[in-house]
ChimeraX commands (.cxc) that place a marker at each C-alpha (Angstrom):
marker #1 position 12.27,17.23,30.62 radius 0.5
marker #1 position 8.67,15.72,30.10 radius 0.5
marker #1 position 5.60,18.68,28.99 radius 0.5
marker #1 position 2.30,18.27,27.77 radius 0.5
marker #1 position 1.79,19.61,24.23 radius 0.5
marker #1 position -0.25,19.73,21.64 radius 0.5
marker #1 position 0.24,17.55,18.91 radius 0.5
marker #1 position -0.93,15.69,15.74 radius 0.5
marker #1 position 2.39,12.96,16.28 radius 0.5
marker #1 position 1.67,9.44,15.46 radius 0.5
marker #1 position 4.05,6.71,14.39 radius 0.5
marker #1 position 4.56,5.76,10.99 radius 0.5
marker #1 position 5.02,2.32,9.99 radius 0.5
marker #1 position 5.02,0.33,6.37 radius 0.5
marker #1 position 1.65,-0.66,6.43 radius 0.5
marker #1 position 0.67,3.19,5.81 radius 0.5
marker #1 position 1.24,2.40,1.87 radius 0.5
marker #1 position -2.61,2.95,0.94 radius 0.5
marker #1 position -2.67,6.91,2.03 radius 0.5
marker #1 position -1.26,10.05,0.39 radius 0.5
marker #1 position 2.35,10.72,1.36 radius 0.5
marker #1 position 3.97,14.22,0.83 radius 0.5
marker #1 position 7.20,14.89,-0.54 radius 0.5
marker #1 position 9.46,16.60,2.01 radius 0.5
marker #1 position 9.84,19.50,0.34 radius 0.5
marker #1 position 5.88,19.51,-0.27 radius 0.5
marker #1 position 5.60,19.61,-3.87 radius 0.5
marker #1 position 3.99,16.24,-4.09 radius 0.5
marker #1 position 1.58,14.21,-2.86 radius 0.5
marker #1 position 1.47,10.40,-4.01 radius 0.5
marker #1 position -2.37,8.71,-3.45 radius 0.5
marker #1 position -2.87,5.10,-4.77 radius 0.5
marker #1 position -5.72,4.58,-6.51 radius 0.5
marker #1 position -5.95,1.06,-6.00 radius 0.5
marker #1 position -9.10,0.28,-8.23 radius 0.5
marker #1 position -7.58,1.12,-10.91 radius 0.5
marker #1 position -3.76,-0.62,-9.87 radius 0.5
marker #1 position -2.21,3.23,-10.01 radius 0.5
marker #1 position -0.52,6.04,-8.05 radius 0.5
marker #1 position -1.55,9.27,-9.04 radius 0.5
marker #1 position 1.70,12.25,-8.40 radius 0.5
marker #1 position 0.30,15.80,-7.82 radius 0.5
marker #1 position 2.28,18.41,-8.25 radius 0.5
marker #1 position 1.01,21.01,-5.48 radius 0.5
marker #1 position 3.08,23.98,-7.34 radius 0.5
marker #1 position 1.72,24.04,-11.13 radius 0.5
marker #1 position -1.12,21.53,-9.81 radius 0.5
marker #1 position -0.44,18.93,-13.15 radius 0.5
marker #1 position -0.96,15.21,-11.69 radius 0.5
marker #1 position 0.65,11.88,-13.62 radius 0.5
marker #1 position -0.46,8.76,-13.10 radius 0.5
marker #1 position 1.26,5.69,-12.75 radius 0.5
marker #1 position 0.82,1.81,-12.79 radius 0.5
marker #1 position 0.75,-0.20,-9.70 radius 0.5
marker #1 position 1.84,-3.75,-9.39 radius 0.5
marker #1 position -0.32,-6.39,-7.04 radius 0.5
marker #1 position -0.40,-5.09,-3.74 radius 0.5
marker #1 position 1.94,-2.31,-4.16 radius 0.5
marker #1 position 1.74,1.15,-3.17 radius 0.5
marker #1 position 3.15,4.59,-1.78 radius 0.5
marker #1 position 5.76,4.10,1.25 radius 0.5
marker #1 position 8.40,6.88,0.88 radius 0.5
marker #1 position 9.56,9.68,-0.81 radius 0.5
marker #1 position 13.11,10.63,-1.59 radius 0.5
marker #1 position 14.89,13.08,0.66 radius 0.5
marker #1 position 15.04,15.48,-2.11 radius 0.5
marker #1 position 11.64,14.68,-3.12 radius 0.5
marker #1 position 12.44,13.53,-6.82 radius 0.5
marker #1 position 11.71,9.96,-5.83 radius 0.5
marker #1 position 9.10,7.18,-4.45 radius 0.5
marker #1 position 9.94,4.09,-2.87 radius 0.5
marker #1 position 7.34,1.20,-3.40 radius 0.5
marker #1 position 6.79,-1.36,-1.01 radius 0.5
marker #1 position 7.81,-3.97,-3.60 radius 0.5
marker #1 position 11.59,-2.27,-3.39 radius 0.5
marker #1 position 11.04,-0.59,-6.72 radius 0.5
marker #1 position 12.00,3.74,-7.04 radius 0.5
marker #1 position 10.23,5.85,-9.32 radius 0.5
marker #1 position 11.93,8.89,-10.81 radius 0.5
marker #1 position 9.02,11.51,-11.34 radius 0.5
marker #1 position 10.64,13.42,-13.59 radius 0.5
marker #1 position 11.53,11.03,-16.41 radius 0.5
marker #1 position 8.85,7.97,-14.98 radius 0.5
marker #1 position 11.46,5.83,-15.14 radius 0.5
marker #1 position 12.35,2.76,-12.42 radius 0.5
marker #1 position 14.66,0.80,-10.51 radius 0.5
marker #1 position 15.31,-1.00,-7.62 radius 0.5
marker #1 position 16.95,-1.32,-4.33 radius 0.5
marker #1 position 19.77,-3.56,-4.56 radius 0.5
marker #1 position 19.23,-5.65,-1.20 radius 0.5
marker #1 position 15.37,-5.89,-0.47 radius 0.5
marker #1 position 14.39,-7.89,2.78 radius 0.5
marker #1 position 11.77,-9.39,3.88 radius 0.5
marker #1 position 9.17,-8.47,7.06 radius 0.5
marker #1 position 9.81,-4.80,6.61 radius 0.5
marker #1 position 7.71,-3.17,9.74 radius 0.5
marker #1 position 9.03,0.66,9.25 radius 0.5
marker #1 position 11.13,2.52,7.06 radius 0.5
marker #1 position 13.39,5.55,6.19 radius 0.5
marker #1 position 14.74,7.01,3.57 radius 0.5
marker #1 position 17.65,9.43,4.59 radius 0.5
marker #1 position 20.69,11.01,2.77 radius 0.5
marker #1 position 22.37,8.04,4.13 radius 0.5
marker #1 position 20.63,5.46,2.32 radius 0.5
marker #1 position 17.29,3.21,2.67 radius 0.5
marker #1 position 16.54,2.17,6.24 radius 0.5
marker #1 position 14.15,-0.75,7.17 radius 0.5
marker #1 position 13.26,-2.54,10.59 radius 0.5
marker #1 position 12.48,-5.99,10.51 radius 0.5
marker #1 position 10.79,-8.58,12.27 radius 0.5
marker #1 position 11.43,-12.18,12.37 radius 0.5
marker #1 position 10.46,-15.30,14.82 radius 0.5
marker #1 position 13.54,-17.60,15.73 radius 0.5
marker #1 position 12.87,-20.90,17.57 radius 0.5
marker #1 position 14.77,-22.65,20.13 radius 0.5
marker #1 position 15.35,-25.53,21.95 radius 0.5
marker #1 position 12.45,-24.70,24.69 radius 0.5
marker #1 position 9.77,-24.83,21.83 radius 0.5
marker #1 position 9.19,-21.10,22.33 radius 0.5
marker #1 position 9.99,-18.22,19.95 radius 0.5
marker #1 position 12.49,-14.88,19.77 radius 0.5
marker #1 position 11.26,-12.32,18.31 radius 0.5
marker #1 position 14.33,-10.36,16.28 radius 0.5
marker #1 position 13.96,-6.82,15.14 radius 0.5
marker #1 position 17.03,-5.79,12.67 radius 0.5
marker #1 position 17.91,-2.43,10.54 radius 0.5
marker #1 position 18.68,-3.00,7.74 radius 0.5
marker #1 position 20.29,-0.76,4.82 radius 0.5
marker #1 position 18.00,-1.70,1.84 radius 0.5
marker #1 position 20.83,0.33,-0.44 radius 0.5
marker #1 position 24.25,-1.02,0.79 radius 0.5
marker #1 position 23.04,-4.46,2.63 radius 0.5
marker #1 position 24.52,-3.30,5.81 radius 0.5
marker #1 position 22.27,-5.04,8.43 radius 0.5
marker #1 position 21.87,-4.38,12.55 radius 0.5
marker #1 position 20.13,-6.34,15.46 radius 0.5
marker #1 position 18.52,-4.07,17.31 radius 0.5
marker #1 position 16.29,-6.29,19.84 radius 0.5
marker #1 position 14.98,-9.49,20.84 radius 0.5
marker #1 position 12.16,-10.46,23.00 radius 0.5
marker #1 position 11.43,-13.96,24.56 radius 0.5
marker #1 position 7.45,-13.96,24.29 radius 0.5
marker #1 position 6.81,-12.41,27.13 radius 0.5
marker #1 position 6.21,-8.92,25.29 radius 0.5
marker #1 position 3.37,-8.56,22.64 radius 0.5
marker #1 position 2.05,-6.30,20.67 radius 0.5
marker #1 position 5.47,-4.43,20.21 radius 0.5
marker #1 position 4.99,-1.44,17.84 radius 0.5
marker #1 position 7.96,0.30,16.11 radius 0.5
marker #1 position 8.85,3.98,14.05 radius 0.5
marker #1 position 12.20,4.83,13.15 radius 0.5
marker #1 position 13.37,8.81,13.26 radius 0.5
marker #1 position 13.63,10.83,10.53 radius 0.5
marker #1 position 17.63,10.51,10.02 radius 0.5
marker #1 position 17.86,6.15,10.42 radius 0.5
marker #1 position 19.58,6.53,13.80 radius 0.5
marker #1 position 16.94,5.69,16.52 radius 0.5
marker #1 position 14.29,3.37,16.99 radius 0.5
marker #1 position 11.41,3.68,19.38 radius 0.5
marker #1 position 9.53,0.25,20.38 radius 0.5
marker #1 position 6.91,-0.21,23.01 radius 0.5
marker #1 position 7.07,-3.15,24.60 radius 0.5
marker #1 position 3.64,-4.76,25.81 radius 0.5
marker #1 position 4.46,-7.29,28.88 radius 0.5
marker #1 position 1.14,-9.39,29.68 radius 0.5
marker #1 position 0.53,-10.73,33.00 radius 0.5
marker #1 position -2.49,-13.06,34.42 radius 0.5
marker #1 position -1.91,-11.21,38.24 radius 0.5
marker #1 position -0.65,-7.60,37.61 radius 0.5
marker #1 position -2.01,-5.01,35.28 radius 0.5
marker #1 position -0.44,-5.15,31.68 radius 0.5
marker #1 position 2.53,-2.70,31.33 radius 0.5
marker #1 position 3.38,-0.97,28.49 radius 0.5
marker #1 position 6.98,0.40,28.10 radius 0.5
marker #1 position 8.70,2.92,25.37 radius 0.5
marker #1 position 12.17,2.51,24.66 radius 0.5
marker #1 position 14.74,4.74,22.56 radius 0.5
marker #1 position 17.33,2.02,20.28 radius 0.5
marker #1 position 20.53,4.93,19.91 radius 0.5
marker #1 position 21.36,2.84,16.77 radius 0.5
marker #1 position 24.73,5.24,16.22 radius 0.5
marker #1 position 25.67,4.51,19.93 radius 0.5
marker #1 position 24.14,0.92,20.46 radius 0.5
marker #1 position 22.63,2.27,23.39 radius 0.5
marker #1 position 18.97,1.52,24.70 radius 0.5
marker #1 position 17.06,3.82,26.69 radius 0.5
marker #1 position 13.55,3.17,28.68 radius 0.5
marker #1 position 11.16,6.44,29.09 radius 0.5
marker #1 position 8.54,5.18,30.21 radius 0.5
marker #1 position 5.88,2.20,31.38 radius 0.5
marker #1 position 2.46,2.50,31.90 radius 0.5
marker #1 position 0.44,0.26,33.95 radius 0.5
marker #1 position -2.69,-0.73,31.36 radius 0.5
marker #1 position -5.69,-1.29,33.57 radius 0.5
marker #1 position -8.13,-3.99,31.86 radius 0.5
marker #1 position -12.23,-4.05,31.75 radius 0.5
marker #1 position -14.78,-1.37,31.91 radius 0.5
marker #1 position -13.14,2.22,31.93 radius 0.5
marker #1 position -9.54,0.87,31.22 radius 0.5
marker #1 position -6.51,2.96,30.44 radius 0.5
marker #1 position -5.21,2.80,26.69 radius 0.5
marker #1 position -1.74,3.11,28.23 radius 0.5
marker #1 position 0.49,3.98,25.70 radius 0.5
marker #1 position -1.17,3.91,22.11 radius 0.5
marker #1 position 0.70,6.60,20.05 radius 0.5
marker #1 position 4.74,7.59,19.31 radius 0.5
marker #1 position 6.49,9.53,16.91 radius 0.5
marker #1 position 9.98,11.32,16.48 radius 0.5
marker #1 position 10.49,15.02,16.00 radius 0.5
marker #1 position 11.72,16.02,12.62 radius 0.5
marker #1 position 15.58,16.43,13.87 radius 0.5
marker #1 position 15.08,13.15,16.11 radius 0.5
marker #1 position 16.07,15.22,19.20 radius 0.5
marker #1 position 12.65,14.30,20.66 radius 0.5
marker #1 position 10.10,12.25,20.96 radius 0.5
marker #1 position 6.40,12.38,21.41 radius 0.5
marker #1 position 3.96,10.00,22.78 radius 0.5
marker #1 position 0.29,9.86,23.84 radius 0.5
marker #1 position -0.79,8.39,27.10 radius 0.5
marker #1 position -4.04,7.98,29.01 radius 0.5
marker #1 position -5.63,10.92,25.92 radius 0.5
marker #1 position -2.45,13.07,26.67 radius 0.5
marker #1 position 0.20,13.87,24.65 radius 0.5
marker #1 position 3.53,14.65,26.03 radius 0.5
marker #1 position 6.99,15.20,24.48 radius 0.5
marker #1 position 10.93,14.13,25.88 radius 0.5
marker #1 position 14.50,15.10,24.98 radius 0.5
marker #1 position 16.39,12.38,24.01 radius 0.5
marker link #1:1,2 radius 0.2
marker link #1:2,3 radius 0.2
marker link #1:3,4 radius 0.2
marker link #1:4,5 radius 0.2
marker link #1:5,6 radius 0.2
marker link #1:6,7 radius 0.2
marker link #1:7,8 radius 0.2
marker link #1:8,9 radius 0.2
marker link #1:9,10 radius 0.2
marker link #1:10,11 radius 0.2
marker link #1:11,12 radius 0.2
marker link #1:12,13 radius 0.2
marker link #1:13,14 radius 0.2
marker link #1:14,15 radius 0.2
marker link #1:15,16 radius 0.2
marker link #1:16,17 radius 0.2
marker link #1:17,18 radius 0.2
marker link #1:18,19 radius 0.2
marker link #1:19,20 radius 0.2
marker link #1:20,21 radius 0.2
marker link #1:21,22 radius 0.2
marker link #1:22,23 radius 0.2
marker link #1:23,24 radius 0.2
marker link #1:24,25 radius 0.2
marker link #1:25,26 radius 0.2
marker link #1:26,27 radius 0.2
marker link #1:27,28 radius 0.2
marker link #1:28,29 radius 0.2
marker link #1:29,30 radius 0.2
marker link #1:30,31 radius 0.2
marker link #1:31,32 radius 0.2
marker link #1:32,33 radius 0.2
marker link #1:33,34 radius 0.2
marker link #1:34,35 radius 0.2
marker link #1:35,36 radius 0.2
marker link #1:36,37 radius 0.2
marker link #1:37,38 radius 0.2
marker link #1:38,39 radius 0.2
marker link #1:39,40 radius 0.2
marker link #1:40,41 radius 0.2
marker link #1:41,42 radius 0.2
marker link #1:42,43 radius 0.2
marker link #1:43,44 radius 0.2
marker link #1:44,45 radius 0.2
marker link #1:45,46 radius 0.2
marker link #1:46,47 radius 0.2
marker link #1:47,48 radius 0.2
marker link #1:48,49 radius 0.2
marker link #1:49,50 radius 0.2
marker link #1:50,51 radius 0.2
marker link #1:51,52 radius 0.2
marker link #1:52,53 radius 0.2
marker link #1:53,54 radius 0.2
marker link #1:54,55 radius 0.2
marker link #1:55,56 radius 0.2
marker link #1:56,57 radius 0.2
marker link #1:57,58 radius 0.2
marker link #1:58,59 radius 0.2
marker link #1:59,60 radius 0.2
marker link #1:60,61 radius 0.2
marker link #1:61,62 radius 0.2
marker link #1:62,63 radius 0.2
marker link #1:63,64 radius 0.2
marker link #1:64,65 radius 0.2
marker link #1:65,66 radius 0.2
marker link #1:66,67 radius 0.2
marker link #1:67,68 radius 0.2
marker link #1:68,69 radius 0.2
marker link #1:69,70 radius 0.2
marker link #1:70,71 radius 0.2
marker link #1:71,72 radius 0.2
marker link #1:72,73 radius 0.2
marker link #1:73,74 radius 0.2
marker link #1:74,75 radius 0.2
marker link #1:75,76 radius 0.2
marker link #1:76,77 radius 0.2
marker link #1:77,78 radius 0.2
marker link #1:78,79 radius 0.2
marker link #1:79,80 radius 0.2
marker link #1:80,81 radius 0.2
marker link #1:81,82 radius 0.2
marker link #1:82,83 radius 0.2
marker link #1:83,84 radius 0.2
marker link #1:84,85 radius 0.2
marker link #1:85,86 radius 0.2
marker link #1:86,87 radius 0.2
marker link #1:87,88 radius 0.2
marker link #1:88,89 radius 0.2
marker link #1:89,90 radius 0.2
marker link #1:90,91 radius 0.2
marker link #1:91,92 radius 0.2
marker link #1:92,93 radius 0.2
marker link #1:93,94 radius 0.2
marker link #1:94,95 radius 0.2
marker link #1:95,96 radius 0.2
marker link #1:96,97 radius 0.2
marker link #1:97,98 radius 0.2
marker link #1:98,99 radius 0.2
marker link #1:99,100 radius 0.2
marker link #1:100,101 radius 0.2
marker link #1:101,102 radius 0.2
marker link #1:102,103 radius 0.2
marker link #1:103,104 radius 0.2
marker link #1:104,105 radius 0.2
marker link #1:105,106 radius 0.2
marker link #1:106,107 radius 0.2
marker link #1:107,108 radius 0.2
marker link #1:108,109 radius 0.2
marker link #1:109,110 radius 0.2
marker link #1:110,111 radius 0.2
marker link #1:111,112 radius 0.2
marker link #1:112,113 radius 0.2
marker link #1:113,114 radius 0.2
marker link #1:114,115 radius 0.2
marker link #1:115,116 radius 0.2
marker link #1:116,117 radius 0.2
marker link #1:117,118 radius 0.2
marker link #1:118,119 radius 0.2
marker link #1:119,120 radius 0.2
marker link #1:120,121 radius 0.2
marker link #1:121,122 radius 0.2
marker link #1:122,123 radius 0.2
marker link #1:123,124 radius 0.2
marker link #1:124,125 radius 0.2
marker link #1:125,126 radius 0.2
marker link #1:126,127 radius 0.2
marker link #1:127,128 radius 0.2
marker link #1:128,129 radius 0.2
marker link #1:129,130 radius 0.2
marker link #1:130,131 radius 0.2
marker link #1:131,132 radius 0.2
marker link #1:132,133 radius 0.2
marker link #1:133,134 radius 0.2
marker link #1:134,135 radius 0.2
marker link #1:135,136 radius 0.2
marker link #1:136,137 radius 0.2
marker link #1:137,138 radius 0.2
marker link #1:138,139 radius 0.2
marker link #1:139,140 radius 0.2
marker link #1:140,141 radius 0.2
marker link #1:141,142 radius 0.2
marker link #1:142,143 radius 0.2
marker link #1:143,144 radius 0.2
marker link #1:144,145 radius 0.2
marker link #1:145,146 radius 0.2
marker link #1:146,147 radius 0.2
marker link #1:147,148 radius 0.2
marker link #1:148,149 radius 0.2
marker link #1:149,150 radius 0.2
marker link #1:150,151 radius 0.2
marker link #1:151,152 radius 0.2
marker link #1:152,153 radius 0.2
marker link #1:153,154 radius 0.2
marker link #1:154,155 radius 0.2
marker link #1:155,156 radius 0.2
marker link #1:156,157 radius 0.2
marker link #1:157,158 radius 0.2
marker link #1:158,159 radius 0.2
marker link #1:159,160 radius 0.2
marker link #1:160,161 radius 0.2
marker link #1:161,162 radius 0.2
marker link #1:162,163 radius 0.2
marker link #1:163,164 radius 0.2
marker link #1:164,165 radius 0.2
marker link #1:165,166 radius 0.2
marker link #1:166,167 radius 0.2
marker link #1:167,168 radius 0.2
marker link #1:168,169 radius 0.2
marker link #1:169,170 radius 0.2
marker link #1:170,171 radius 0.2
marker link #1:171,172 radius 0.2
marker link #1:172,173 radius 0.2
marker link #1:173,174 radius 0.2
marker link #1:174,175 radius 0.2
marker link #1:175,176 radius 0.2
marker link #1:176,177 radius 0.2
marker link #1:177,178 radius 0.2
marker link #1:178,179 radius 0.2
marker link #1:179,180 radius 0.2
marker link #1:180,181 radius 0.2
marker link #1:181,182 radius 0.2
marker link #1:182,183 radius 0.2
marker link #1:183,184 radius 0.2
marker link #1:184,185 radius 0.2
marker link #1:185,186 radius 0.2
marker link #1:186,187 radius 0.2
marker link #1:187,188 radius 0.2
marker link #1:188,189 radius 0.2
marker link #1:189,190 radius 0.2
marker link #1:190,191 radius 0.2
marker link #1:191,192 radius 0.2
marker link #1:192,193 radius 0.2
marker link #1:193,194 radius 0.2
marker link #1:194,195 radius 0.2
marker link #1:195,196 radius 0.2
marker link #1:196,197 radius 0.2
marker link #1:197,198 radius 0.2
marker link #1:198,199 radius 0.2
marker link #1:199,200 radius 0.2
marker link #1:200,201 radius 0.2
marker link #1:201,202 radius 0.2
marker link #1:202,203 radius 0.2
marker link #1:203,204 radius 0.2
marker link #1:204,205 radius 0.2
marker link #1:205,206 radius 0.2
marker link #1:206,207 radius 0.2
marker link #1:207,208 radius 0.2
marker link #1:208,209 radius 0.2
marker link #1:209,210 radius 0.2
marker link #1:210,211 radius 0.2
marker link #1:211,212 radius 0.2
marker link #1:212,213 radius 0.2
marker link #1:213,214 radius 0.2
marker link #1:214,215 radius 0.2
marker link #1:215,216 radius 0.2
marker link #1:216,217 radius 0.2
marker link #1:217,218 radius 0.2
marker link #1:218,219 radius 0.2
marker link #1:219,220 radius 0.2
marker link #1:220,221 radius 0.2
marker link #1:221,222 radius 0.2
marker link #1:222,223 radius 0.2
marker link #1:223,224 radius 0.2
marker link #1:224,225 radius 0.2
marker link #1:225,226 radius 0.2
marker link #1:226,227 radius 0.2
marker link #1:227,228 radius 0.2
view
């Protein structure tokens, strides 16, 4: 089933480490403050904020499921109550999205691989930044660009849209659904992406429902919503 709604759903990828996160619970809200290389913790209840340092190109990414945490894009986790740190034990590279769920750290990666044609595959992977556990979830040949990612809430799907360029035919954009759990891959949608004056953003938002039973997406200024 496929109905217009309202919405404020957009994907959520690493490179939103620069804005204020919220805890889930919504106690806190973590805002760098990156002229002065720190992260400043408000606590929304008795309004008291504590400020901590940044390293070099660090900032916000995640908070904790129970909200007594903050993952930093370098792999290190503050503790908020005692300001104390550590890291993950199996940081990887090329991190495009991430999780954090009661099952542990999740990250999707991207990496190039060449082969014997002189082209490129591009390799997305999950990866379990807390027990090293790592997944393959896709690879593309080139002929897809632009591919944009968000993982759901609990680690166990993946949505990508695929961008497929073509010289003759409209460009096509296509959302798929990665069932990590099942190894299953689902297609919702393409959109036909009309180029020049008064051309059709196809697809250019997507984000998971809070219980990952859905997904939302925008199309053509729209915003519609699917059952997985």
């Amino acid at each position: 089933m496929i109905s217009t709604v309202a919405s404020d759903a957009s994907p959520s990828f690493f490179s939103d480490a620069g804005y204020t996160v919220v805890s889930p619970d919504r106690r806190f809200a973590a805002t760098p403050k990156l002229s002065s290389d720190s992260v400043q913790i408000h606590d929304l209840h008795d309004r008291s904020v504590q400020s901590y340092r940044l390293q070099a190109g660090e900032g916000p990414v995640r908070f904790s499921p129970d909200s007594r945490q903050l993952l930093f894009s370098t792999g290190r986790i503050l503790t908020i109550a005692d300001g104390t740190y550590s890291m993950v034990p199996y940081l990887v590279p090329n991190i495009v999205t991430v999780r954090w769920t009661t099952d542990g750290i999740w990250a999707v990666t991207y990496s190039q691989t060449p082969t014997s044609s002189a082209k490129t595959i591009d390799v997305y992977k999950l990866a379990n930044l807390m027990t090293g556990e790592s997944k393959e979830l896709w690879r593309s040949d080139g002929s897809d660009l632009g591919s944009d990612l968000t993982l759901s809430r609990d680690g166990k799907k993946v949505a990508i849209m695929r961008c497929t360029m073509n010289t003759v035919h409209p460009t096509v954009h296509s959302l798929y659904v990665c069932d990590i759990i099942a190894g299953s891959t689902t297609k919702l949608l393409s959109v036909a992406v009309r180029l020049g004056v008064g051309a059709i953003p196809g697809i250019d938002s997507f984000a998971f429902s809070p219980d990952g039973k859905r997904i939302a997406y925008a199309v053509e200024g729209d915003i519609y919503f699917s059952d997985l």
